[in-house]
C-alpha positions, -999 to 999 in steps of 0.1 A, spaced: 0 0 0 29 25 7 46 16 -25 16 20 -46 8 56 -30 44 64 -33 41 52 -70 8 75 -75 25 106 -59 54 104 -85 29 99 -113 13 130 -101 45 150 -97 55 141 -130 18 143 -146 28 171 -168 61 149 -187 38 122 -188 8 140 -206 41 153 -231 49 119 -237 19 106 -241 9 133 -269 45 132 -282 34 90 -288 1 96 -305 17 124 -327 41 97 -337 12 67 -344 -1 93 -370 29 97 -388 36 61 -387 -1 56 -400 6 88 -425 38 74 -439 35 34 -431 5 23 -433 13 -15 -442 36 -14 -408 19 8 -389 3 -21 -363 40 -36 -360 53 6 -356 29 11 -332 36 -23 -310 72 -13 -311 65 24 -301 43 13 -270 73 -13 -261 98 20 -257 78 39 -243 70 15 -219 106 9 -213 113 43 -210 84 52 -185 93 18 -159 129 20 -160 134 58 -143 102 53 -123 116 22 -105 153 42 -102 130 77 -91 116 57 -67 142 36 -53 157 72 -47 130 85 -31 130 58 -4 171 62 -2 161 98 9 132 91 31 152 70 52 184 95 51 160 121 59 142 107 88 177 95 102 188 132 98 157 147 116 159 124 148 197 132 151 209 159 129 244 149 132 279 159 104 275 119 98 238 120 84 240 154 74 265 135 47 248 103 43 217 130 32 236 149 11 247 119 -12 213 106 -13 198 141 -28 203 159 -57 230 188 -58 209 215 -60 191 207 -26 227 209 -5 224 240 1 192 237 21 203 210 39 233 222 52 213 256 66 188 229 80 216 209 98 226 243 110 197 253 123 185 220 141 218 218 157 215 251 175 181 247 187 187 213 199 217 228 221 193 254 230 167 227 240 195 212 261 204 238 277 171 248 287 162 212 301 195 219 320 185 245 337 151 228 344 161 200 362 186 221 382 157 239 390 136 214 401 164 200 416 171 230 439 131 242 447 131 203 459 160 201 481 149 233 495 115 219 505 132 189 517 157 212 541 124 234 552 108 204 561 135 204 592 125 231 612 87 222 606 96 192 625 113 210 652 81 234 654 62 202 660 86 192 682 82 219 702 49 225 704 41 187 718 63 191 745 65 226 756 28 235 752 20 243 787 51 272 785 30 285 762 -3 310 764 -33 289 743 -33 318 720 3 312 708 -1 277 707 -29 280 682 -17 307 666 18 286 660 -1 255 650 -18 274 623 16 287 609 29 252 608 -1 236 590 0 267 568 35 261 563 32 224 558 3 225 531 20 247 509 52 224 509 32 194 502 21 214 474 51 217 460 64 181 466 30 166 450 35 192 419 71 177 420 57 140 422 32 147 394 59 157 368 77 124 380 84 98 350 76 71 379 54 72 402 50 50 431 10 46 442 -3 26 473 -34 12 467 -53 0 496 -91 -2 508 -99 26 522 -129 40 548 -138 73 536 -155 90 558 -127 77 586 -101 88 562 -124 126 558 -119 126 595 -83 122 597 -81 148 568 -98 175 588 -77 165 620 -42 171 599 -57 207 594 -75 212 623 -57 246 634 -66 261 600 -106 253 607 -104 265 643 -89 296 630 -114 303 609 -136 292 636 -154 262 609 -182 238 615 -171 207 605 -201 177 600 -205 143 586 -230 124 570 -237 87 550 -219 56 558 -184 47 562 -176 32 525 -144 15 515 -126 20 483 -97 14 471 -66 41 464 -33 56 476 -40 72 510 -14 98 508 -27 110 471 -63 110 492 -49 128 519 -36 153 500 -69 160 475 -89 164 508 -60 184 523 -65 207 490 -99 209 493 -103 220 531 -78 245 527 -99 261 497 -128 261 518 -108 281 546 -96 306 517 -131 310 505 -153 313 540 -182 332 541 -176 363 560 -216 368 573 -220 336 583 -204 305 606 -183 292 579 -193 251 578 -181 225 559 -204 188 552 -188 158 542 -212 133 531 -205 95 518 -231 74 498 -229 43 478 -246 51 442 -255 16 430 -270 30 397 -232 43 385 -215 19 409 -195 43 422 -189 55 458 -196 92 462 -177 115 483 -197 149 484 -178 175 501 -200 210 508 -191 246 518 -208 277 527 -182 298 515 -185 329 487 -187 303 460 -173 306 423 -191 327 394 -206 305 368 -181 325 346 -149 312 366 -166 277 372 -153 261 338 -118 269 345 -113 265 382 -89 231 373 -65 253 351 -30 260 362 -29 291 377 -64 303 373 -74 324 403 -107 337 393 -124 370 408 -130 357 443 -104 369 465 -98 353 502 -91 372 535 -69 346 547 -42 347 522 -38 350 485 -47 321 456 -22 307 432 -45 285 413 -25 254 420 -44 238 448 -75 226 426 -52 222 391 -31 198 415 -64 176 425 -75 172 395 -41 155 386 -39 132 412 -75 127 412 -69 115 373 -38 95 389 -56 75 411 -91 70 390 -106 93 407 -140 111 392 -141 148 398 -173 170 396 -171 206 409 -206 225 412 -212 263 428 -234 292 432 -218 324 441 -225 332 480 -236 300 480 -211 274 487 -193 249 465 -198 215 460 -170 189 454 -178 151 444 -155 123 441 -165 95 429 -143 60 436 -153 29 414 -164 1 433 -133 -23 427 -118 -54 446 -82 -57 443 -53 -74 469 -31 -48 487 -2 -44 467 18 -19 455 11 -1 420 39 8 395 28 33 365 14 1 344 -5 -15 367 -20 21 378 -30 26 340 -49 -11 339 -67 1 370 -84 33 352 -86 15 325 -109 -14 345 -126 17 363 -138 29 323 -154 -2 314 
């Protein structure tokens, strides 16, 4: 099939020689007819013959060349080295050198550029890492310390210093779960898990940032098992609490609902998780998963950067997880996750194995 539509893309590069030849042939049957009529059948066998001959012979050569080039070229374009820079070269005609050689050029230097670049990347990532790594050493000592020296210090200070660690905390867990997302492996835990148990020990983990903003915390539905990575959980619900803290209604007791049911109809187990808070325009709503989208609702605790939601969706997708977002503005918002209803044996999940699991959770 490719030989044949490399044979018809010749024929159609060439169509104009070939309608030439072809005219140049029937001018030549008249004058055989014209001048020789008694051998004109045997003139006109003889002329097809040639012609034929001379039509087949460079098509088969054109296109043997053709695939010489092809393959030269392809080599050249996935490493545009000197050596098949010059393998290229012999396989094309003269008159193309030129180009080739300002192609070669040119590929060269933006592949160095490229390089360079993804240098500077990795030593990038590599230093923002180790720096979160380092920080993580003094929020230990600030844990430390406030577990054993609590009763040196005023209840005020001791909640206000809680809150600054979890603070602290969350936004580095950000960045080592943005980190762990870019990851060409990634190392998953799945395990049955009790949701609403697993809700709990969310809101525990960030318990100083609800008491701060002095939240109403209530459950509902029963205590479901699925299966998935506890830390990836951990961290969507960790992302999701603190978004509710950013966003709380200032006129009202700020409140957050998590609620657990097991839809039979999708099979699917549902994790509804509802605030009171300002809520998102229905003009912001379609974008709230983008990297770096903010929106126009501003918080009073501190400032978005329009990763925290952009980061659950990812690990959400990671670990199969279905993610709805509804809101009304000064309403609340509403987040669902929905966990397919799957048995599997504790083990632990490379990137393979992870992708047979969503792809069991589709069908």
């Amino acid at each position: 099939m490719k030989k044949l539509h490399t044979l018809l893309t010749y024929i159609s590069s060439n169509r104009v020689w070939l309608i030439t030849l072809v005219c140049l042939d029937l001018f030549f049957v008249f004058l055989a007819w014209v001048a020789y009529p008694g051998d004109f059948l045997n003139l006109v066998g003889l002329m097809i013959f040639v012609s034929f001959v001379a039509l087949v012979i460079p098509f088969a050569c054109a296109i043997h060349r053709r695939s010489k080039i092809d393959t030269a070229f392809r080599r050249f374009l996935l490493e545009p080295d000197d050596t098949n820079e010059y393998l290229l070269c012999e396989s094309t005609p003269a008159s193309m050198h030129t180009y080739i050689h300002e192609l070669a050029h040119h590929l060269r230097t933006q592949l160095e550029y490229v390089n360079e670049q993804q240098l500077k990347i990795t030593d990038y990532e590599s230093y923002i890492e180790n720096w979160v790594h380092e920080i993580k050493k003094p929020l230990s000592l600030m844990t430390l310390l406030l577990d054993n020296r609590k009763d040196e210090m005023s209840p005020l200070v001791h909640t206000r210093m809680l809150y600054v660690r979890d603070h602290t905390r969350q936004n580095v867990e950000q960045i080592l779960y943005f980190s762990r997302l870019g990851a060409v492996h990634k190392d998953y835990y799945f395990e049955p898990l009790p949701i609403l148990e697993t809700c709990k020990e969310a809101v525990k983990d960030n318990l100083s940032l609800l008491e701060e903003a002095h939240f109403s915390v209530t459950y509902s539905g029963n205590n479901c098992t699925a299966i998935s990575d506890k830390k990836g959980f951990m961290f969507i619900l960790g992302q999701i609490i603190s978004n509710s803290v950013k966003y709380a209604a200032h006129d009202a007791t700020p409140a957050i609902h998590f609620s657990v049911s097991d839809n039979k109809e999708i099979g699917q187990i549902v994790l509804s998780i509802c605030d009171n808070g300002t809520g998102i325009p229905a003009s912001d709503l379609p974008f709230v998963f983008d990297k770096g989208f903010t929106g126009d609702v501003g918080s009073y605790l501190s400032r978005s950067t329009g990763m925290g939601l952009y980061l659950v969706q990812k690990m959400a997708k990671d670990l199969a997880i279905d993610l709805q977002i509804t809101s009304q503005l000064s309403c609340g918002t509403t987040i669902i996750l929905m966990f397919p209803k799957v048995q599997y044996p504790v083990r632990r999940f490379d990137d393979a194995t992870a992708d047979s699991y969503a792809n069991t959770k589709e069908k």
